[in-house]
N, CA, C and O atoms as a GROMACS GRO file, in nm:
protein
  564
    1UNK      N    1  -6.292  10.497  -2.761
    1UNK     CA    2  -6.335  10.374  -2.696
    1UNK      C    3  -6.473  10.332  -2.746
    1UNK      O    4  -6.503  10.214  -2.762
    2UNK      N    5  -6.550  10.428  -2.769
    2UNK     CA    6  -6.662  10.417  -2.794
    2UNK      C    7  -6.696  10.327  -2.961
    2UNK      O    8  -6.780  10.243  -2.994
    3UNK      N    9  -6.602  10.387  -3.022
    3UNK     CA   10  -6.536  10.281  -3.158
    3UNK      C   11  -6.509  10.200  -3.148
    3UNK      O   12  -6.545  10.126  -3.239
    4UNK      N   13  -6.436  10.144  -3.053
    4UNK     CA   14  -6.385   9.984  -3.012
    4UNK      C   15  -6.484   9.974  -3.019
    4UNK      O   16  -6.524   9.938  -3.129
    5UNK      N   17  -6.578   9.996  -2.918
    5UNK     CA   18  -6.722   9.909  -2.877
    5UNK      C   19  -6.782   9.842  -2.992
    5UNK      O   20  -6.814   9.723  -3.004
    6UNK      N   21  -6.797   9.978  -3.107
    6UNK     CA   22  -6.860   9.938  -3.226
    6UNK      C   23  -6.799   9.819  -3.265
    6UNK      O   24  -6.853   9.709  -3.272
    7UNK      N   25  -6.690   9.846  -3.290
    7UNK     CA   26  -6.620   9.817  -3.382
    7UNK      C   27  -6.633   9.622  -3.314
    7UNK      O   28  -6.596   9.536  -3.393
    8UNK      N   29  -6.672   9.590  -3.210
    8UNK     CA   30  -6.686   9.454  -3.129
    8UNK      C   31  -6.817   9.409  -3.213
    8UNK      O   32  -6.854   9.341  -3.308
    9UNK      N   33  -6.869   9.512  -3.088
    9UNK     CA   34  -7.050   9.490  -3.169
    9UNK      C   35  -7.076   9.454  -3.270
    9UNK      O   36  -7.098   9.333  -3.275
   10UNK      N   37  -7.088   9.536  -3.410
   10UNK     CA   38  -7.097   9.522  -3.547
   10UNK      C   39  -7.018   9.333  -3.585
   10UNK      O   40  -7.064   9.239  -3.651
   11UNK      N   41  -6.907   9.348  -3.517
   11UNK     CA   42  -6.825   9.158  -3.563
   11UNK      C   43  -6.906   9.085  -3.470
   11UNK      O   44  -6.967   8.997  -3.532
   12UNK      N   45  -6.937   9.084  -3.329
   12UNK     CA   46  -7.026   9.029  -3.319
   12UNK      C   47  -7.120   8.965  -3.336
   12UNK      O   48  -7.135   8.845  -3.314
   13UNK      N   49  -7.236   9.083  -3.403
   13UNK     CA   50  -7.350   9.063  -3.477
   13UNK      C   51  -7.335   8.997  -3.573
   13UNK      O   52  -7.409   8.899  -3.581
   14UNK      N   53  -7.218   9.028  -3.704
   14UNK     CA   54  -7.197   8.956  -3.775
   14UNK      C   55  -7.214   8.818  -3.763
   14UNK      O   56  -7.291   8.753  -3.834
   15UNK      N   57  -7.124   8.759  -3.651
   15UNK     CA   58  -7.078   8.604  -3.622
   15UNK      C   59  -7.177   8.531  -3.569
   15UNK      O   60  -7.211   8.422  -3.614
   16UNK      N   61  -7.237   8.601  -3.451
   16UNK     CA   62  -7.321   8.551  -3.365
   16UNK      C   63  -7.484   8.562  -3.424
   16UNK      O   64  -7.573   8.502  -3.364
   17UNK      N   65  -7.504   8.618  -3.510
   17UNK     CA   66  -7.655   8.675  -3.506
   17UNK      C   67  -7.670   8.630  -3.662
   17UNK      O   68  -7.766   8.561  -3.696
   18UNK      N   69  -7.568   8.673  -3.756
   18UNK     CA   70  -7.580   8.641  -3.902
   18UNK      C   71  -7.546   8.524  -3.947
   18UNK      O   72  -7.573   8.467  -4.053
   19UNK      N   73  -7.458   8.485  -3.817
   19UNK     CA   74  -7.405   8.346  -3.881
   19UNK      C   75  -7.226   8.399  -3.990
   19UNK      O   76  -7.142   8.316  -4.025
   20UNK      N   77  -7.221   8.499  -4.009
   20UNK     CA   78  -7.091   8.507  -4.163
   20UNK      C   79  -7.019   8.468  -4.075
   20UNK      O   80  -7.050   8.500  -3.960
   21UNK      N   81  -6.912   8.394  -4.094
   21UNK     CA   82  -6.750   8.341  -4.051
   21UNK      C   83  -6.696   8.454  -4.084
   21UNK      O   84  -6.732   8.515  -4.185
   22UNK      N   85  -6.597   8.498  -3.999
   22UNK     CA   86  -6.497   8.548  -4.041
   22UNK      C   87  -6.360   8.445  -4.061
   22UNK      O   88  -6.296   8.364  -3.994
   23UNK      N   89  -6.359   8.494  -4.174
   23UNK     CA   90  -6.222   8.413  -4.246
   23UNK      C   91  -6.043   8.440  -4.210
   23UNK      O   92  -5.939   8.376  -4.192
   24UNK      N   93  -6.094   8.583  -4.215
   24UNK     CA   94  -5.960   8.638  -4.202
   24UNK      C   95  -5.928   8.645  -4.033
   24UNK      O   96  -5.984   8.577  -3.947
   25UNK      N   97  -5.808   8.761  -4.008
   25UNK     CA   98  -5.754   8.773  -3.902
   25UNK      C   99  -5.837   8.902  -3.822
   25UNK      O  100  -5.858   9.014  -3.867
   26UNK      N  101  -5.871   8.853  -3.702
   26UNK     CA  102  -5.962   8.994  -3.649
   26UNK      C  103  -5.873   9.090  -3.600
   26UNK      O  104  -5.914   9.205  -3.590
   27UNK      N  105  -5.737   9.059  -3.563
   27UNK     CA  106  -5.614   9.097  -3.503
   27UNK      C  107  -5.616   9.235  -3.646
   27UNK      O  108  -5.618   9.357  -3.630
   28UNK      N  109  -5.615   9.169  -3.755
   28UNK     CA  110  -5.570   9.285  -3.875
   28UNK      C  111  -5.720   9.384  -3.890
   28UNK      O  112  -5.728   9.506  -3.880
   29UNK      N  113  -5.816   9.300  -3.913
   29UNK     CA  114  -5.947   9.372  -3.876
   29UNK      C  115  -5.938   9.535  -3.790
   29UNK      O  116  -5.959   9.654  -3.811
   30UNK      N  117  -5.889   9.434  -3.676
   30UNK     CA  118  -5.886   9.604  -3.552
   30UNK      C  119  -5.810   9.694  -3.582
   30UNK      O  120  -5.844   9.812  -3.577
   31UNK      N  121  -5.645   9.639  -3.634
   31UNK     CA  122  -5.519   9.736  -3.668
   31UNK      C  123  -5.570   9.826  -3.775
   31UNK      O  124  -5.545   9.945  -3.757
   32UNK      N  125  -5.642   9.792  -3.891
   32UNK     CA  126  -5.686   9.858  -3.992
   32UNK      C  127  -5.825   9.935  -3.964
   32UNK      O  128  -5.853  10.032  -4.035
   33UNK      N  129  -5.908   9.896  -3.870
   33UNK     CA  130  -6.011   9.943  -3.791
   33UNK      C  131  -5.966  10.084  -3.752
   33UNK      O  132  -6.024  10.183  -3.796
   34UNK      N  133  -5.806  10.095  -3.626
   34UNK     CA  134  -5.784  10.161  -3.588
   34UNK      C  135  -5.758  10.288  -3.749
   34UNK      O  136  -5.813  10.394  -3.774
   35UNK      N  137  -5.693  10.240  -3.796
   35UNK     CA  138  -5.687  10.335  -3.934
   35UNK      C  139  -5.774  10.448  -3.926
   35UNK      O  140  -5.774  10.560  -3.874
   36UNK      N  141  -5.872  10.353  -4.019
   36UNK     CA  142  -6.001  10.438  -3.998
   36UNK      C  143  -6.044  10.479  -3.906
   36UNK      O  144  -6.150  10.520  -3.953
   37UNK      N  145  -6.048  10.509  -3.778
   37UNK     CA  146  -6.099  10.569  -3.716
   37UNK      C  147  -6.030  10.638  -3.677
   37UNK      O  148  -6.088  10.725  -3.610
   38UNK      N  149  -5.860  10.655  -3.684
   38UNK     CA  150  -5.836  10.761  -3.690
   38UNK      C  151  -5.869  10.871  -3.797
   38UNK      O  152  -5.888  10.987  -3.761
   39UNK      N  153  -5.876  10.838  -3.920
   39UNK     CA  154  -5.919  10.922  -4.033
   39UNK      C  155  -6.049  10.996  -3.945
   39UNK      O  156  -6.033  11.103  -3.888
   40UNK      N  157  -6.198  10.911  -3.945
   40UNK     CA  158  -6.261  10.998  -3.910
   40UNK      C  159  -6.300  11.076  -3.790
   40UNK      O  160  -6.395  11.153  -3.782
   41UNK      N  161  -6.226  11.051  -3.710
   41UNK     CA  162  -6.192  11.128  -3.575
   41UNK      C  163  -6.087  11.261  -3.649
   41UNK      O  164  -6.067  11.364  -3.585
   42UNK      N  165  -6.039  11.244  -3.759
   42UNK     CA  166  -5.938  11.354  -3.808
   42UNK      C  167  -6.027  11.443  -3.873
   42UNK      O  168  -6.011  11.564  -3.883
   43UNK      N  169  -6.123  11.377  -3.918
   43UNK     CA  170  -6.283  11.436  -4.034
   43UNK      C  171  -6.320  11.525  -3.925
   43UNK      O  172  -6.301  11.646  -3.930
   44UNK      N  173  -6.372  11.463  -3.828
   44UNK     CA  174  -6.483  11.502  -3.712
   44UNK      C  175  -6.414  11.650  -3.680
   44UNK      O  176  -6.482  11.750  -3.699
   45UNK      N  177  -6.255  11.663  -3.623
   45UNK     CA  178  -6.228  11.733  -3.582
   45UNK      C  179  -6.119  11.836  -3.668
   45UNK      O  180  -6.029  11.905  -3.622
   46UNK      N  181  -6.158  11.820  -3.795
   46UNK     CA  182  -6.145  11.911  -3.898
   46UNK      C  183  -6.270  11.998  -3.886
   46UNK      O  184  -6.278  12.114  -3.844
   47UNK      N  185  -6.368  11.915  -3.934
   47UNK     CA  186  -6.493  11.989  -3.948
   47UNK      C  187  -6.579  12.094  -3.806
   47UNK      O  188  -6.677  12.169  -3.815
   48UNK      N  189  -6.491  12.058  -3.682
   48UNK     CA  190  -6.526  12.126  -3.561
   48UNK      C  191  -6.429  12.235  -3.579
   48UNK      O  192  -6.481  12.338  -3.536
   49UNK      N  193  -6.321  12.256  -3.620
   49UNK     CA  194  -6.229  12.383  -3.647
   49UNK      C  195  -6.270  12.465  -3.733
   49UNK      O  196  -6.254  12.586  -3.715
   50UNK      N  197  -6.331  12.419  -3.841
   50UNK     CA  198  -6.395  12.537  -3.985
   50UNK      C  199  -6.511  12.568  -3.923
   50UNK      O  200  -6.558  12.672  -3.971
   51UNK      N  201  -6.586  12.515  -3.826
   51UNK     CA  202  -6.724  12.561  -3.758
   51UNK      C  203  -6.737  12.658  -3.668
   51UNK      O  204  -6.696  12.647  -3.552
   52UNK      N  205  -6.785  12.740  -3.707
   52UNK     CA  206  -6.836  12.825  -3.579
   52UNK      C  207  -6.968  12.794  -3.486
   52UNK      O  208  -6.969  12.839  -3.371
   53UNK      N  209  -7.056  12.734  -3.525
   53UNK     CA  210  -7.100  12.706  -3.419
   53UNK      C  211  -7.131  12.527  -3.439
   53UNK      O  212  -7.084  12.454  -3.526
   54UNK      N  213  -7.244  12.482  -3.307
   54UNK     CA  214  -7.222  12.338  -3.318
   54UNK      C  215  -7.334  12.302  -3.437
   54UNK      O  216  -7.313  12.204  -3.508
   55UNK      N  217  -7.444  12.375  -3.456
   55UNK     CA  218  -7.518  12.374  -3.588
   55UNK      C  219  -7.436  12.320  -3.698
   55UNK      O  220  -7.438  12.210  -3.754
   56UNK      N  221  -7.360  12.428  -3.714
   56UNK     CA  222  -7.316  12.439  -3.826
   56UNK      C  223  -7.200  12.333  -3.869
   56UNK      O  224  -7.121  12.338  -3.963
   57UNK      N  225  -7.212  12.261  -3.792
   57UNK     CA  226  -7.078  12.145  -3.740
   57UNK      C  227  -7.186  12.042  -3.805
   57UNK      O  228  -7.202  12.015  -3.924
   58UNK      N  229  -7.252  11.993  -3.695
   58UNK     CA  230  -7.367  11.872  -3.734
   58UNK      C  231  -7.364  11.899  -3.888
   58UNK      O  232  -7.292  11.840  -3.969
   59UNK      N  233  -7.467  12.013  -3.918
   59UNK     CA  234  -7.481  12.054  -4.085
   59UNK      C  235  -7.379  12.000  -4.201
   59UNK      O  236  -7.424  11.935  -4.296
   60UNK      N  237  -7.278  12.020  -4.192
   60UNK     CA  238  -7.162  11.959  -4.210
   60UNK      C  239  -7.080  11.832  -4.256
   60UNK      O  240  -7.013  11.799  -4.353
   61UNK      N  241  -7.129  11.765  -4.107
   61UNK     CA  242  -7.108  11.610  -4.087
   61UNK      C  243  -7.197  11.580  -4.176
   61UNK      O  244  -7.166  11.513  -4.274
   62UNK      N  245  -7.322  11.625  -4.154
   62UNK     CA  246  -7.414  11.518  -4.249
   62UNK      C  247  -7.446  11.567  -4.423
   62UNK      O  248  -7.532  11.520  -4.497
   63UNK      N  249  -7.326  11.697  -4.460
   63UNK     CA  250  -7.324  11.737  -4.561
   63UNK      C  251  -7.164  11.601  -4.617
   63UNK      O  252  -7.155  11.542  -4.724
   64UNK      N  253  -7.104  11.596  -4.541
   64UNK     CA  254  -6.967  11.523  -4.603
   64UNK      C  255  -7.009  11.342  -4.601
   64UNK      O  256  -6.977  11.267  -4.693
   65UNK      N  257  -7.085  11.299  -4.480
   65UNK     CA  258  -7.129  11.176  -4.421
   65UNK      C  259  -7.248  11.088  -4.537
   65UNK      O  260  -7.242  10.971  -4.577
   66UNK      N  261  -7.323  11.164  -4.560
   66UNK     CA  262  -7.452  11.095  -4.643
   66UNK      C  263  -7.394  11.071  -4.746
   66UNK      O  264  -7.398  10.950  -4.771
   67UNK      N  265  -7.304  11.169  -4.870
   67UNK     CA  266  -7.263  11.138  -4.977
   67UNK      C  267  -7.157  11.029  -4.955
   67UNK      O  268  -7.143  10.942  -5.042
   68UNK      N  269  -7.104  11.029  -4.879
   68UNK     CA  270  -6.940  10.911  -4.844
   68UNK      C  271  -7.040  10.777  -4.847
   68UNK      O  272  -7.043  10.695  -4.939
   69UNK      N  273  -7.128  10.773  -4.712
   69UNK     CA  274  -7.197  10.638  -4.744
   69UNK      C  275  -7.287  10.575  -4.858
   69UNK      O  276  -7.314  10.455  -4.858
   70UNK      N  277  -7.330  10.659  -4.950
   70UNK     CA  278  -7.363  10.653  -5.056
   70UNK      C  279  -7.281  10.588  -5.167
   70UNK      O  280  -7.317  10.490  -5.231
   71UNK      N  281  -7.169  10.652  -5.181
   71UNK     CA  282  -7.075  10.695  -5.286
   71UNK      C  283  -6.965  10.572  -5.267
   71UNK      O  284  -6.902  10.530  -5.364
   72UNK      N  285  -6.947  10.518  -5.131
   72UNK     CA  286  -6.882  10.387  -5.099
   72UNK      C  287  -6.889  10.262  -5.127
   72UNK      O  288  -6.801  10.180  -5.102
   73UNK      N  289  -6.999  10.241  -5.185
   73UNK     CA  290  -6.996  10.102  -5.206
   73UNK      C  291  -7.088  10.018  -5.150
   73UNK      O  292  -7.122   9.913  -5.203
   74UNK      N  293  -7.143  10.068  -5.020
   74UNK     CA  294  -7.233  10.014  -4.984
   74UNK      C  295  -7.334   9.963  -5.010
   74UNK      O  296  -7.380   9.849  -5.016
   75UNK      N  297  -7.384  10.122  -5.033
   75UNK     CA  298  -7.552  10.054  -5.089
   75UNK      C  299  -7.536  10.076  -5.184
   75UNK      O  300  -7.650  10.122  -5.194
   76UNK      N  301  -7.482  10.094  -5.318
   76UNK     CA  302  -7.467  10.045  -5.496
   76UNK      C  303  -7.347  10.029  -5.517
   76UNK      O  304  -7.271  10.113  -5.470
   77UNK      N  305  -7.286   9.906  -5.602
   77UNK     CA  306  -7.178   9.914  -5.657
   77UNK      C  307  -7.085  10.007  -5.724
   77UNK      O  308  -7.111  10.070  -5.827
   78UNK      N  309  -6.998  10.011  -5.671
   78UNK     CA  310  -6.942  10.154  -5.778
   78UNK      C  311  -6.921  10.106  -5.876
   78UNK      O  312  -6.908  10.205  -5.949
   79UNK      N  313  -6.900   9.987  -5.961
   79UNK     CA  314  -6.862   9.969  -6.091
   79UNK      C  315  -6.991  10.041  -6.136
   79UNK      O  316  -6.957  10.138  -6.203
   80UNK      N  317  -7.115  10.034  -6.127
   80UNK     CA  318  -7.257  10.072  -6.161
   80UNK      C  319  -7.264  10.197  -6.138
   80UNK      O  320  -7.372  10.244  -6.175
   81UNK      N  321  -7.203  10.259  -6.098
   81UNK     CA  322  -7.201  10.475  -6.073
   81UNK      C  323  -7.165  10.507  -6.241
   81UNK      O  324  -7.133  10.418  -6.319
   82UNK      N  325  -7.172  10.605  -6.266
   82UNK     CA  326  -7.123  10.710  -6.379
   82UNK      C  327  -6.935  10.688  -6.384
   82UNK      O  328  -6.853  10.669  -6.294
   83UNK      N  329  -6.926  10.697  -6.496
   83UNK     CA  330  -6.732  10.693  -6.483
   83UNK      C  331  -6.659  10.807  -6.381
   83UNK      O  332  -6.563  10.782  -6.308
   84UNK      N  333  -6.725  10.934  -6.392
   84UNK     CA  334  -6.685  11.028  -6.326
   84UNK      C  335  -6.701  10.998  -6.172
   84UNK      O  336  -6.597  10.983  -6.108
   85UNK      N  337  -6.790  10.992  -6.123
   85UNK     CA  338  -6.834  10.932  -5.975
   85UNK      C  339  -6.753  10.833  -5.918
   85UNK      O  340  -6.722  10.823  -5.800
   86UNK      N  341  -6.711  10.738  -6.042
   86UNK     CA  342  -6.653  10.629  -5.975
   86UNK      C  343  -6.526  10.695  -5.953
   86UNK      O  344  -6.460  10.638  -5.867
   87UNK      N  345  -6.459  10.818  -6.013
   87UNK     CA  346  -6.315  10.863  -5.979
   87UNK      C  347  -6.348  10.933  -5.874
   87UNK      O  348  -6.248  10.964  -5.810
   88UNK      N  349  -6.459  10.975  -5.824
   88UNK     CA  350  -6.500  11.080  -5.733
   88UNK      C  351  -6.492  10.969  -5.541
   88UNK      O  352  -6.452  11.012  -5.432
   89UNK      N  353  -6.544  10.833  -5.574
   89UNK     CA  354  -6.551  10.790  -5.472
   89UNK      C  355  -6.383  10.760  -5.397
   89UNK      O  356  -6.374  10.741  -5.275
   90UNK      N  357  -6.277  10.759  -5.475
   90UNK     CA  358  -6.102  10.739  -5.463
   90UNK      C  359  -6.071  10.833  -5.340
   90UNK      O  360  -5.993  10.808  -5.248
   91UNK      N  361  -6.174  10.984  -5.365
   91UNK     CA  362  -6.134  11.074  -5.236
   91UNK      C  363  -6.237  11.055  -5.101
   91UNK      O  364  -6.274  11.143  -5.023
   92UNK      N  365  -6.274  10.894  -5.100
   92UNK     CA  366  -6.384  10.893  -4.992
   92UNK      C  367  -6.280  10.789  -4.885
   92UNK      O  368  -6.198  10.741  -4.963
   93UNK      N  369  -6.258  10.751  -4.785
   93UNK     CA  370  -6.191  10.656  -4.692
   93UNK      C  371  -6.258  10.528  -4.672
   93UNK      O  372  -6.214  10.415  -4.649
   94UNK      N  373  -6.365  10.571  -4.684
   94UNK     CA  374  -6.488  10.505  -4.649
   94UNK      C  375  -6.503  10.370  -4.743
   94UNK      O  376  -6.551  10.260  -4.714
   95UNK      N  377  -6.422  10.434  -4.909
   95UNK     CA  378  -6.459  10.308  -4.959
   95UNK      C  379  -6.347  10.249  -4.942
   95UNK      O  380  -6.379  10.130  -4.947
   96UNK      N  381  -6.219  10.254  -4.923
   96UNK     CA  382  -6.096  10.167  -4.870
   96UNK      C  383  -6.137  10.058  -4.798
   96UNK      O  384  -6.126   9.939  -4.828
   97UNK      N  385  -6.185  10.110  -4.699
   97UNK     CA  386  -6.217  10.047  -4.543
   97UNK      C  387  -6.332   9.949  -4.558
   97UNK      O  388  -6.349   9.883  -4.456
   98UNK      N  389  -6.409   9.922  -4.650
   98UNK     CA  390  -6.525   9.835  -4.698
   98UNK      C  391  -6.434   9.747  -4.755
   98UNK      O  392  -6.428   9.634  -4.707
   99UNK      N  393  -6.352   9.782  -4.860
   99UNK     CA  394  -6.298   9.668  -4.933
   99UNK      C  395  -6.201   9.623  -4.829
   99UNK      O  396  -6.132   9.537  -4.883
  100UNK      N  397  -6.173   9.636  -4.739
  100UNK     CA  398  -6.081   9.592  -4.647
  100UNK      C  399  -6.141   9.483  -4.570
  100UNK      O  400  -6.089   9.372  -4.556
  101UNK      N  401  -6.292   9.535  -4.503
  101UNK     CA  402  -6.333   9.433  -4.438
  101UNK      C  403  -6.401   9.348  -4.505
  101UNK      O  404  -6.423   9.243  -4.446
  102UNK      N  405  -6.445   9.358  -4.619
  102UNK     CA  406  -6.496   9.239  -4.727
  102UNK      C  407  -6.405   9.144  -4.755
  102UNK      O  408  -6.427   9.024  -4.776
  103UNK      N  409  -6.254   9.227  -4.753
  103UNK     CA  410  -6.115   9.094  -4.781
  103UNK      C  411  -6.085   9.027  -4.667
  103UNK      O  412  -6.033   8.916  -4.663
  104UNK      N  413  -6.124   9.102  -4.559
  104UNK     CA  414  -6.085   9.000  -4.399
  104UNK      C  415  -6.169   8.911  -4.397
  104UNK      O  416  -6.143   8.791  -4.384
  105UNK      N  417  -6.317   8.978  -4.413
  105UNK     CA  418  -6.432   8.873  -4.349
  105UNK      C  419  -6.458   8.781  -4.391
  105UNK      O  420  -6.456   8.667  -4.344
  106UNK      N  421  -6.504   8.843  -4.545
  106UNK     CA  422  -6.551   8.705  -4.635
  106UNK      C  423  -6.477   8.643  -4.687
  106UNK      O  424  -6.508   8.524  -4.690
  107UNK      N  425  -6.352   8.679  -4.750
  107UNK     CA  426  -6.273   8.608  -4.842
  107UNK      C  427  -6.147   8.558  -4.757
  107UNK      O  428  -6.061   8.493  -4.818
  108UNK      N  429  -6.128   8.584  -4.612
  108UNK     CA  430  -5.970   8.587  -4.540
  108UNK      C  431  -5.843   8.620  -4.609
  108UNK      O  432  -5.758   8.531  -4.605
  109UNK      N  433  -5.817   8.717  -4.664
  109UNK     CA  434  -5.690   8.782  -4.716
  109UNK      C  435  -5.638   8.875  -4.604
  109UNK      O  436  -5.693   8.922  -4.505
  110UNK      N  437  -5.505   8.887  -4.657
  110UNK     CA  438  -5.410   8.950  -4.536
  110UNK      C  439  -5.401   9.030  -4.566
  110UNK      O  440  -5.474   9.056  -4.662
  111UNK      N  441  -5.305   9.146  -4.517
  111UNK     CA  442  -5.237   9.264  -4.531
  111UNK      C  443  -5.179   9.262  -4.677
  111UNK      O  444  -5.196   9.371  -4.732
  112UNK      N  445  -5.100   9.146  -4.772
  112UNK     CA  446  -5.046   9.182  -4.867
  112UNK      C  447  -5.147   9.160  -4.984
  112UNK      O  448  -5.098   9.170  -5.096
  113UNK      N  449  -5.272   9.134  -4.976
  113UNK     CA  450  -5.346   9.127  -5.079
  113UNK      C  451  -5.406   9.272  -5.010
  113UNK      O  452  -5.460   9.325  -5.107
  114UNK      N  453  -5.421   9.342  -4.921
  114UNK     CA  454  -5.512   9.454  -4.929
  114UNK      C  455  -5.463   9.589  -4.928
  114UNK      O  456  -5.528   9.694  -4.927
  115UNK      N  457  -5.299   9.565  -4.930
  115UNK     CA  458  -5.190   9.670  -4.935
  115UNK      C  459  -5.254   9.794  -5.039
  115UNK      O  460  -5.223   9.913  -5.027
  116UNK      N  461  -5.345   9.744  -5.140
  116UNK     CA  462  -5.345   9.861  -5.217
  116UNK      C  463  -5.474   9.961  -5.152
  116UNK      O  464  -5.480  10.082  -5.177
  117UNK      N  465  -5.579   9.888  -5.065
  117UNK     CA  466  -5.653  10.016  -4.993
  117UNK      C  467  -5.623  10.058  -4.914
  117UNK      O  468  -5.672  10.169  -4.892
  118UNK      N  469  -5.511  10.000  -4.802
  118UNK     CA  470  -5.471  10.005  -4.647
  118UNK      C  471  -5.382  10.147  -4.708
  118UNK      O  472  -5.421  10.259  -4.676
  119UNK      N  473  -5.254  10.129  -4.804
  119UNK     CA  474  -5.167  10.269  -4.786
  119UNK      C  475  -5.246  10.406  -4.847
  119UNK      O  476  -5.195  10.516  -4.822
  120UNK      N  477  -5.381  10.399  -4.934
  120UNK     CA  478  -5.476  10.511  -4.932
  120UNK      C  479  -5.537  10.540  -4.778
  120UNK      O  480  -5.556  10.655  -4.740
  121UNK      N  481  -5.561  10.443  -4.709
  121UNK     CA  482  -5.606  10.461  -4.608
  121UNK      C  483  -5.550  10.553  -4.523
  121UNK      O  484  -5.602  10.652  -4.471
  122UNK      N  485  -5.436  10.509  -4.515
  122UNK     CA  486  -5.287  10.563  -4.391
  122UNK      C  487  -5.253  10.663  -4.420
  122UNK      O  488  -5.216  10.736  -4.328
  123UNK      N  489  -5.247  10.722  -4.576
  123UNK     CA  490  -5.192  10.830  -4.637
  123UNK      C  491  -5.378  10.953  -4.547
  123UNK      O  492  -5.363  11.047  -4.469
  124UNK      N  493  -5.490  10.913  -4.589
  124UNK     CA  494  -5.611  11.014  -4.516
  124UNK      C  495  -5.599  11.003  -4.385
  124UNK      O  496  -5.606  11.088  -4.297
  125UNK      N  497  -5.580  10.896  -4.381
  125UNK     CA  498  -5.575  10.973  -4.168
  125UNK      C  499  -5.431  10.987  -4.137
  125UNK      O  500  -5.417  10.966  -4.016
  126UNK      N  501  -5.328  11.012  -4.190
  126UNK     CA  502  -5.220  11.100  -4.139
  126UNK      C  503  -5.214  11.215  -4.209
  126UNK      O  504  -5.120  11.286  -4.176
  127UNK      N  505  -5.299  11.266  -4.315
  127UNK     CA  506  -5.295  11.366  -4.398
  127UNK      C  507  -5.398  11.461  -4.290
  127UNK      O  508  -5.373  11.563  -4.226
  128UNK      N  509  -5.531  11.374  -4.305
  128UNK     CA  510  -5.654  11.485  -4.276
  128UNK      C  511  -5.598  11.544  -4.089
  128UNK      O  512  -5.596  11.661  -4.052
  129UNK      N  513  -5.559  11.421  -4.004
  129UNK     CA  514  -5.570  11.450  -3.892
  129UNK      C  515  -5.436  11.503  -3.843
  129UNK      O  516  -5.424  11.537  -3.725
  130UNK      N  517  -5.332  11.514  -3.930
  130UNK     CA  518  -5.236  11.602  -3.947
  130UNK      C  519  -5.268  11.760  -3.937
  130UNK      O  520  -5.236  11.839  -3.849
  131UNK      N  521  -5.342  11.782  -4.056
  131UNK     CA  522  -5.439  11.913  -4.105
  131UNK      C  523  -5.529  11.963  -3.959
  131UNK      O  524  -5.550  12.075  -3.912
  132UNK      N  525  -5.569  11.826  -3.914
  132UNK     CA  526  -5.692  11.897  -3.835
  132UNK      C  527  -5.659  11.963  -3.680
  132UNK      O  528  -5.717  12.042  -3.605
  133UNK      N  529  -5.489  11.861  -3.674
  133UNK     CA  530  -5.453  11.903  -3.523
  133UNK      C  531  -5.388  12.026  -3.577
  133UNK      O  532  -5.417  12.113  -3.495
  134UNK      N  533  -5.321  12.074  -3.665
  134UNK     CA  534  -5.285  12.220  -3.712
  134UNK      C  535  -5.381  12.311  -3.704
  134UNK      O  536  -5.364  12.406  -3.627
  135UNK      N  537  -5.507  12.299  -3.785
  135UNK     CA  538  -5.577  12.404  -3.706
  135UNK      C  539  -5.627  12.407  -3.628
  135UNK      O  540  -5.672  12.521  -3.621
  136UNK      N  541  -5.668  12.335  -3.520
  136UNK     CA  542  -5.731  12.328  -3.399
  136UNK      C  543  -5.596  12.408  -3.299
  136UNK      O  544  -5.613  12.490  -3.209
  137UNK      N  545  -5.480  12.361  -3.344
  137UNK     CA  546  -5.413  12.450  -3.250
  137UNK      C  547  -5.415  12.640  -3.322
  137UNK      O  548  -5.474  12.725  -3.256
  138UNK      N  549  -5.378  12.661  -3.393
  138UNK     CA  550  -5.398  12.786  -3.436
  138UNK      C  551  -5.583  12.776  -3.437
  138UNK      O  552  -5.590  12.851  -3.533
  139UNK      N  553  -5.682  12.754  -3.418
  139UNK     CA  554  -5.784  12.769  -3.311
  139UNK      C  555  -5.778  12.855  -3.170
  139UNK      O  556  -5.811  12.964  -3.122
  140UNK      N  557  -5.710  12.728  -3.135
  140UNK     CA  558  -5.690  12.764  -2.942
  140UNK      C  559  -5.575  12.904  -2.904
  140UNK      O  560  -5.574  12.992  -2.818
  141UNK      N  561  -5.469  12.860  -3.040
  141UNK     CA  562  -5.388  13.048  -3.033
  141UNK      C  563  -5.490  13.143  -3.066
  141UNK      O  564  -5.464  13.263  -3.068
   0.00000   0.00000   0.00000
């Protein structure tokens, strides 16, 4: 829930405070929103199963977290990374989900122009959070 919130907030701010239009559909926005956040709710609670304690959890997050936001697109272009890096960012979610909301917001494209980050997307959060509810239950056994 607490993601929804964001996930308001952040379009919000956008609309109301920045002024950007959103172009596209906010309806697809959220559905693909939800995506991702299942992925990293699948991250989060991967990385709480390989942890033994909550240190070492945090430690973690912000060992997998800093390089993803880096390495995404955000703050430098990936065409502008090293060739290798740029194959390195393919195993991040993070950068799917940017080019997703760059095609909703700014440009208004649908689902069939963004088909090619959305099924990388779907494939990490049914993969990772697949993985993560497996060991969390052999955890609790």
């Amino acid at each position: 829930m607490i993601n929804f919130f964001n996930i308001f907030l952040i379009t919000g701010v956008g609309l109301f405070w920045f002024q950007v239009p959103l172009r596209g559909s906010f309806l697809l926005l959220l559905l693909l929103g939800v995506i991702f956040l299942a992925t990293n709710l699948g991250q989060g609670l991967f990385i709480s199963t390989i942890s033994a304690t909550r240190t070492q959890a945090m430690m973690s997050v912000i060992f997998v977290m800093i390089p993803s936001i880096i390495l995404s697109g955000f703050v430098f272009p990936i065409d502008n990374m090293p060739q290798f890096i740029q194959y390195v960012t393919y195993l991040l979610p993070i950068r799917y989900f940017l080019v997703i909301v760059r095609g909703i917001f700014l440009k208004g494209v649908g689902l069939e122009m963004l088909w090619p980050e959305v099924w990388p997307l779907f494939l990490f959060s049914a993969v990772i959070f697949s993985l993560s509810v497996l060991r969390f239950k052999k955890k609790i056994s």
